[in-house]
N, C-alpha and C positions, 0 to 999 in steps of 0.2 A: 635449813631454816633461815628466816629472812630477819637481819638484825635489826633493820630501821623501819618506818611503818609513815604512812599520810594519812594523819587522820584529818577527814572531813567535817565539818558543824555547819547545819544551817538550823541558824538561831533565829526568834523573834529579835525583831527590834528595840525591844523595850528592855531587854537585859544583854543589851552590846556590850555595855562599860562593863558591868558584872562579870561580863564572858572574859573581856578583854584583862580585867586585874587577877581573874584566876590563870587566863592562861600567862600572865606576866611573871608570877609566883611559882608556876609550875617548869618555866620553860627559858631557858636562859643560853643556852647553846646555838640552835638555830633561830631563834626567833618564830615569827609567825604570820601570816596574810589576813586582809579582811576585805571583805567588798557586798556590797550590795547584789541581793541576786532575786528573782523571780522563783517562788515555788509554786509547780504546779502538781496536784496529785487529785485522786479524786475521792479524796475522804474533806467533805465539806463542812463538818459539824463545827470546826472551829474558828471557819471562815465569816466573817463579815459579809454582808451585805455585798455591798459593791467587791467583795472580792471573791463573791460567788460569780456574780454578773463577769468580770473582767475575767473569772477565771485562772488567776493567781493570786500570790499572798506574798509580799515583800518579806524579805528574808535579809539576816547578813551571816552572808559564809567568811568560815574562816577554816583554815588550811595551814597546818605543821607537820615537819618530822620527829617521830619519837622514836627511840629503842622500843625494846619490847617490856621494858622494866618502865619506862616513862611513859607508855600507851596503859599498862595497869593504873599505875598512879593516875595518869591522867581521867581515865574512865571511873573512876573511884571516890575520885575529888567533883566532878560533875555531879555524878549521882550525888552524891551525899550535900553539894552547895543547891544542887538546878531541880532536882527532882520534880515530876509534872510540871514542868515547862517549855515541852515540848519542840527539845531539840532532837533535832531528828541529825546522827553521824553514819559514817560509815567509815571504813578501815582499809588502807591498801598496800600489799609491802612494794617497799621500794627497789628496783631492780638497776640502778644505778642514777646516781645523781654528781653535778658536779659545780665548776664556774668557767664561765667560756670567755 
């Protein structure tokens, strides 16, 4: 079983600061990434206009390592602050990481 985990977020733009003060609260060991990213997928109901046309949807991802006790907490604490807001994550374990 894999002890550490990268969980994924690609959040709307409108609740970056939000996203960022929970995971600030939650996450103190590793820290964590953010960056601007393009989503594309083809469920369009919640797309604008011009970003049906363009055919993406501005996004900011964000990217940490958790245990498997701070991947619970962390999906739990989401749910319960974000609910229908439409962050779409996904989960990966980690099969080594380091500093070079």
């Amino acid at each position: 079983m894999h002890q550490e985990y990268l969980i994924t977020l690609n959040v709307p733009p409108g609740i970056e600061e939000p996203i960022v003060d929970c995971l600030l609260m939650l996450e103190a060991e590793h820290g964590f990434s953010s960056f601007a990213v393009n989503a594309h997928h083809h469920e369009n109901k919640s797309l604008s206009l011009a970003e049906q046309v363009s055919g993406r949807q501005k996004r900011v991802r964000f990217q940490m390592y958790v245990n498997a006790q701070g991947l619970a907490a962390l999906l739990a604490q989401l749910q319960e602050e974000f609910s229908g807001s439409g962050i779409r994550y996904w989960v990966l374990p980690v099969i080594e990481k380091g500093v070079i």
